[in-house]
N, C-alpha and C positions, 0 to 999 in steps of 0.2 A: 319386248318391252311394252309399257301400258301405251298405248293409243288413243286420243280422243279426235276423231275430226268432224267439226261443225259445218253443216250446212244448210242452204235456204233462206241464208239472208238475199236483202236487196232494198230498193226500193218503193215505197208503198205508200199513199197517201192519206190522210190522217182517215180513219173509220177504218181502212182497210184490216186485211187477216192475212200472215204469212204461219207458214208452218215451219220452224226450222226443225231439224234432226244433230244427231251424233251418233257416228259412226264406230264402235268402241273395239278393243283387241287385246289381247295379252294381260288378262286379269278374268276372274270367274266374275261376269258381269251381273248375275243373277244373285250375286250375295252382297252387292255395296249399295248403300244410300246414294243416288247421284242429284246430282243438284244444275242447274243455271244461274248464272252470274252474268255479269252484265258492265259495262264501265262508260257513262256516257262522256265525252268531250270537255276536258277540263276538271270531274269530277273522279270519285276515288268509286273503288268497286263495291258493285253494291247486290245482294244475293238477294234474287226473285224469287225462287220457288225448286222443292224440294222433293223429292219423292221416295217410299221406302224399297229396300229389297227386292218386295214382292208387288209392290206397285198398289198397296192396297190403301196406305195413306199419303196425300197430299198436305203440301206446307206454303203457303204462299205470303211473299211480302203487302202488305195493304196498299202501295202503290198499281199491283196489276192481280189483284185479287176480284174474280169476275170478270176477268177479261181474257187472262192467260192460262192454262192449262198445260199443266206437266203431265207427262204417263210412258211410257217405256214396254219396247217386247223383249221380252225376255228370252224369246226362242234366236230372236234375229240380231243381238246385243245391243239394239238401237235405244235412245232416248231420245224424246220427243218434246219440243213445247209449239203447241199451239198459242198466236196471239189474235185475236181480236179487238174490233177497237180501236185499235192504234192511233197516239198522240203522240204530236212533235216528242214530246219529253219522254219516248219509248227511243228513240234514237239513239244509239248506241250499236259496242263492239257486246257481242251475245256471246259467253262463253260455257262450253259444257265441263262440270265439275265432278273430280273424284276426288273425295275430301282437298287437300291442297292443291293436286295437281288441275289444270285448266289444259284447254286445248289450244289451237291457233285464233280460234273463234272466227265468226263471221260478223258482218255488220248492217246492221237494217238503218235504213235510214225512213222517217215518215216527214213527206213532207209535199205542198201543193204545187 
């Protein structure tokens, strides 16, 4: 069955950079659009940034636009977001997407 497992969150203070990954399984991973989403504490889920197939176009929400970076290996089935930067209001539960399905996701928290 499909597999998504997220990690690399944690703790980070505001400017800081985490990388988190996804870990992916039972699906040809190298033919889907996968995406990151994201759900901060109290608010509704909210899609950050996108990436294609072949990793050749990126999509990003204008909240972490220049700051975050999506990109993906395709040989290792990993998806990747890199964040910099980091503000209180990146805080949240981080989740890696295949069209509807989500994983367990991980949680970054930014704060001093």
């Amino acid at each position: 069955q499909v597999q998504l497992v997220e990690s690399g969150g944690g703790l980070v203070q505001p400017g800081g950079s985490l990388r988190l990954s996804c870990a992916t399984s039972g699906f040809t991973f190298r033919s889907y659009v996968m995406a990151w989403v994201r759900q901060a504490p109290g608010k509704g889920r909210e899609w950050i940034a996108e990436i294609n197939s072949g990793g050749g176009s990126e999509y990003y929400a204008d909240s972490v636009n220049g700051r975050f970076k999506i990109s993906r290996d395709n040989a290792k089935n990993i998806l990747y977001l890199e964040m910099n930067s980091l503000k209180p209001e990146d805080t949240a539960v981080y989740y890696c997407s295949l069209n509807t399905l989500l994983g367990q996701g991980t949680q970054v928290t930014v704060s001093s």
